[in-house]
N, C-alpha and C positions, 0 to 999 in steps of 0.2 A: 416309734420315732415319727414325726413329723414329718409328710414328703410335703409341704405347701415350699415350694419354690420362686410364688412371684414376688416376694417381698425382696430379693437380691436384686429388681430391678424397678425400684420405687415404686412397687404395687402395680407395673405393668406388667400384663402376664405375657411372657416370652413368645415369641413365634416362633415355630417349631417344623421345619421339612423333613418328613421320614426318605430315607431313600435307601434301597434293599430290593434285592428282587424277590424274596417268598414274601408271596402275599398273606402269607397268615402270620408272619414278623412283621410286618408294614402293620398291619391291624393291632396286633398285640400292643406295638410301642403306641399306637395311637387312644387306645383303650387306657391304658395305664396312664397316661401326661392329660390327655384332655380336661382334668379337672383343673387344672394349673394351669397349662398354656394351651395357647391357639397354635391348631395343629393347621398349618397354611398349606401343605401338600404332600401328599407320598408319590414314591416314584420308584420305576422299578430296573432302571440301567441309567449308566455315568452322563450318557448323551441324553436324554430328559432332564436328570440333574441342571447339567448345565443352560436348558434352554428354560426352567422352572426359575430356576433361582432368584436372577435377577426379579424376576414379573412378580414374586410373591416378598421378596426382601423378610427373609426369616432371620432372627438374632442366631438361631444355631440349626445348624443341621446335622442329625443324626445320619451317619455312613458306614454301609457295609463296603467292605473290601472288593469283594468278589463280584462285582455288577458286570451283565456281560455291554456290547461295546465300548465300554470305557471302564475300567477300574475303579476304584476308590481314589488310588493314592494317586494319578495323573488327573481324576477331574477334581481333587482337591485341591493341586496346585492349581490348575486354572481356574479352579472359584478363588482363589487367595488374590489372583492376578485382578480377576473384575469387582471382585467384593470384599476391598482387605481387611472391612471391620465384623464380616462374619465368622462364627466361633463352628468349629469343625469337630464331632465327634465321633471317633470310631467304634465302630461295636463289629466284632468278627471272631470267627471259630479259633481263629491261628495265634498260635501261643507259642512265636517267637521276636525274642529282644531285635534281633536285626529290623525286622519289619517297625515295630515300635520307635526304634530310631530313625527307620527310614520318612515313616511318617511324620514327624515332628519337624524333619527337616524342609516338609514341603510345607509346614504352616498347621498340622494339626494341633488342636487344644486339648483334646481328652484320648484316651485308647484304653474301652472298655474289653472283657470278652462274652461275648451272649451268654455266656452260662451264669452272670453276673447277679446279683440281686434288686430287683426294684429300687428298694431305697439306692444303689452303690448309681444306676443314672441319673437319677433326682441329685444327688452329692455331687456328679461328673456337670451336669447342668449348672450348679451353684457356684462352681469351682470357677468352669469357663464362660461366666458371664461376671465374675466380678477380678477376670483378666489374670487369673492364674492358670498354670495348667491342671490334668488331671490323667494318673494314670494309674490301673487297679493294681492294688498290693497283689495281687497273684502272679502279676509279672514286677516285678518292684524289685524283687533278689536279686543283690549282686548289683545293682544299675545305684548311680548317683547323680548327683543333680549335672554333675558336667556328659554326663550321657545323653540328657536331653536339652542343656543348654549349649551343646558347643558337638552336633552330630557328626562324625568327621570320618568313622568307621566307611571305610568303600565299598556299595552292595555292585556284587555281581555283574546287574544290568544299568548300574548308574552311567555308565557312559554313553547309552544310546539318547540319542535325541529323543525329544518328545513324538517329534511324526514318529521315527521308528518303533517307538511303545506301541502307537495306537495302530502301526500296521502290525505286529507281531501278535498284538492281542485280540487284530480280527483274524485273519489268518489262521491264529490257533482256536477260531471259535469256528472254522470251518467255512466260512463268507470267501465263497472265489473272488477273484481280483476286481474282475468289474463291479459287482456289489460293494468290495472296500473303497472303491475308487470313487463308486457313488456317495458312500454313506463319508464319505472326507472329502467329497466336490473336490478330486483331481482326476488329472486320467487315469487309464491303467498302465497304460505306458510309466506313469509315474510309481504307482504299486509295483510294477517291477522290477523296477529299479533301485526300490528300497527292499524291494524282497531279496533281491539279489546283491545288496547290499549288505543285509543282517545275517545272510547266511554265508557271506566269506567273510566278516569281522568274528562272525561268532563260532565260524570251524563246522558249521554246521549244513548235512546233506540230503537231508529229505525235509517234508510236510510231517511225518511223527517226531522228529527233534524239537521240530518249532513246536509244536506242541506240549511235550516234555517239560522245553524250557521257560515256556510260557506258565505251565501249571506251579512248578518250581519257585516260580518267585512272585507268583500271586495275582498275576495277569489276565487270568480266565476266570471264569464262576462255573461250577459246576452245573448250573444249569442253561448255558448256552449251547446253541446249536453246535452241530458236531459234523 
């Protein structure tokens, strides 16, 4: 089968940002597309993401879930926010429907899983660049088109504000307060306040809860600090 994918966009070849944090995944997906598209930048957490993006203007960016300070699915919505004609693809270990929907609902186009085949991202790439979505038959069962056009299902942690995400998910990456407060230019005073926040809306009473509930719903990456 044919992987040439620049003809879905009049023989320009796509620009492409890897972003993942195993660098031997950031290589792979670069090795594999390079013959087709310009690979404009890899990046290996959600906060690079975001300060890469704009400066390189990629038609799609490939996203893992698990990036440690910032997640996948919170720096996808703020790329949707600054760049709403960029095409979002996820490629991640986790292989459930809720996630899936959670995702679409912040503006993703495709939701691969890394154990996927070559040709099946070259397909997810062709899909969401001529404005449809994509998402792999291996999670397909069972889901219908209003699963992914009308997301409505309520996850978990959808009622925390965006700051509360990005404090629970440094926090559970083990960054003391002053470090979070730095790396989100507020005080600490503020970090505590949202700390102290999230753990009486959420019932919760130590630094291993947050933790817990962080890994739970996809908030951490297995290889951040600890």
């Amino acid at each position: 089968m044919d992987n040439t994918i620049a003809n879905v966009s009049l023989m320009i070849r796509p620009r492409i940002l890897i972003a993942d944090d195993h660098a031997l995944l950031r290589e792979g997906f670069q090795k594999l597309l390079e013959a087709d598209c310009d690979i404009v930048g890899c990046v290996g957490d959600g906060r690079a993401l975001l300060d890469m993006a704009p400066k390189v203007k990629p038609d799609v960016i490939l996203l893992d879930l698990a990036m440690p300070l910032l997640n996948g699915l919170d720096a996808g919505q703020q790329l949707k926010r600054m760049m709403p004609t960029v095409k979002l693809i996820v490629l991640t270990v986790q292989e459930d429907p809720d996630l899936v929907q959670e995702a679409f609902r912040v503006g993703i186009s495709g939701f691969l899983l890394k154990s996927c085949a070559g040709e099946e991202l070259f397909q997810a790439i062709r899909s969401v660049l001529r404005g449809t979505s994509y998402i792999t038959p291996l999670l397909t069962q069972g889901m219908d088109e209003a699963f992914i056009e009308a997301p409505t299902r309520r996850v978990p942690h959808k009622h925390l504000t965006a700051r509360q995400r990005e404090v629970l998910q440094l926090l559970a990456e083990g960054y003391p307060m002053k470090q979070v407060a730095d790396i989100l230019h507020v005080t600490t005073r503020t970090i505590a306040f949202h700390k102290y926040r999230l753990m009486e809306e959420l019932g919760i009473k130590s630094n291993v809860e947050l933790l817990r509930l962080a890994i739970k719903h996809h908030l951490v990456s297995a290889t951040a600090p600890r």
